[in-house]
MIKOL-485740 format. One record per residue (C-alpha): x, y, z. Coordinates in pm, 1 decimal. Layout:
+----------+----------+----------+
|       px |       py |       pz |
+----------+----------+----------+
|        X |        Y |        Z |
...
+----------+----------+----------+
END
This chain:
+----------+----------+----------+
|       px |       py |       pz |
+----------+----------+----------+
|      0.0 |      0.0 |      0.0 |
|    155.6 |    314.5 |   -101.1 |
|    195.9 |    562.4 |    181.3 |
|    -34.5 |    868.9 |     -0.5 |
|   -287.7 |    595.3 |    -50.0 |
|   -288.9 |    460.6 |    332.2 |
|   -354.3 |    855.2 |    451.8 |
|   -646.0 |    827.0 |    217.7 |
|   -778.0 |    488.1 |    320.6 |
|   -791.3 |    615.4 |    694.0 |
|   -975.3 |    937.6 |    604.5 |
|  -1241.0 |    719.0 |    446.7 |
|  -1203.3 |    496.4 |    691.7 |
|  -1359.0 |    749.1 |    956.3 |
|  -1642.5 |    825.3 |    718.8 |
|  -1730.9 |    440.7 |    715.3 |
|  -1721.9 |    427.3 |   1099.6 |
|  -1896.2 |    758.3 |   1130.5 |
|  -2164.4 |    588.0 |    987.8 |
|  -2174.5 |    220.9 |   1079.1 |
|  -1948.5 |    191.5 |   1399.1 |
|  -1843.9 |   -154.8 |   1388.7 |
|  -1526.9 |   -373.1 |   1535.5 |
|  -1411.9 |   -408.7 |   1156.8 |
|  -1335.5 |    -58.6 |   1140.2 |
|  -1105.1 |    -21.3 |   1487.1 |
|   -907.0 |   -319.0 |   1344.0 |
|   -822.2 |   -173.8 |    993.4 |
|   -746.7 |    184.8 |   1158.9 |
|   -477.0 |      1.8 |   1368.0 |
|   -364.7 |   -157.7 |   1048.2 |
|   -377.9 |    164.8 |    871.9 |
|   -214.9 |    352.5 |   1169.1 |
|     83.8 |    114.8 |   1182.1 |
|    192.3 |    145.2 |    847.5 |
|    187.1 |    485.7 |    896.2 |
|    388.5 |    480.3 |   1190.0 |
|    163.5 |    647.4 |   1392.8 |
|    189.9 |    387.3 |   1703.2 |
|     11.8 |    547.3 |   1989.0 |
|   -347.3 |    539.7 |   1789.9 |
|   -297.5 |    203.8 |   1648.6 |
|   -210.5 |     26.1 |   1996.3 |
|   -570.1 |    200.0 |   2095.7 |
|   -777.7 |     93.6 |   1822.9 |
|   -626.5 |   -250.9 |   1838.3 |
|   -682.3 |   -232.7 |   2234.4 |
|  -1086.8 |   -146.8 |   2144.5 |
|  -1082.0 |   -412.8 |   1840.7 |
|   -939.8 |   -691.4 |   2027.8 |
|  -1228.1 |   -661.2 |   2359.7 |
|  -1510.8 |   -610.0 |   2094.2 |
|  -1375.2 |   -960.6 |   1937.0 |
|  -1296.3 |  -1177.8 |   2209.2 |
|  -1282.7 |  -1447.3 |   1971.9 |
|  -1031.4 |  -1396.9 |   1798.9 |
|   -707.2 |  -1521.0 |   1926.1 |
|   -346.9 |  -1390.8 |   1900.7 |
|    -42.5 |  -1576.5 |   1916.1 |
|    253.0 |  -1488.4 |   2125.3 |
|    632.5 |  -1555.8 |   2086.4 |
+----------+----------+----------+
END
């Protein structure tokens, strides 16, 4: 994903949550937010994602 185009998937990304607030949404923003090396917001949307799905599992190493 090129760098211009992740600053653009985020700021649609907030329209799409503005109007459907769902899990999904948190979990791609901390994707989005990564790549962009913007680490504080991503470790809080994956912190909301990851209690709003319980069931999914990570693995640790």
């Amino acid at each position: 994903m090129a760098l211009n185009q992740s600053e653009q998937a985020l700021k649609l990304l907030y329209t799409f949550y503005d109007r459907s607030q769902h899990s999904r949404y948190d979990g791609f923003r901390a994707a989005i937010n990564v790549h962009l090396n913007n680490k504080d917001p991503a470790k809080a949307y994956l912190k909301t994602f990851k209690a709003a799905r319980s069931e999914l599992k990570t693995l640790q190493y």
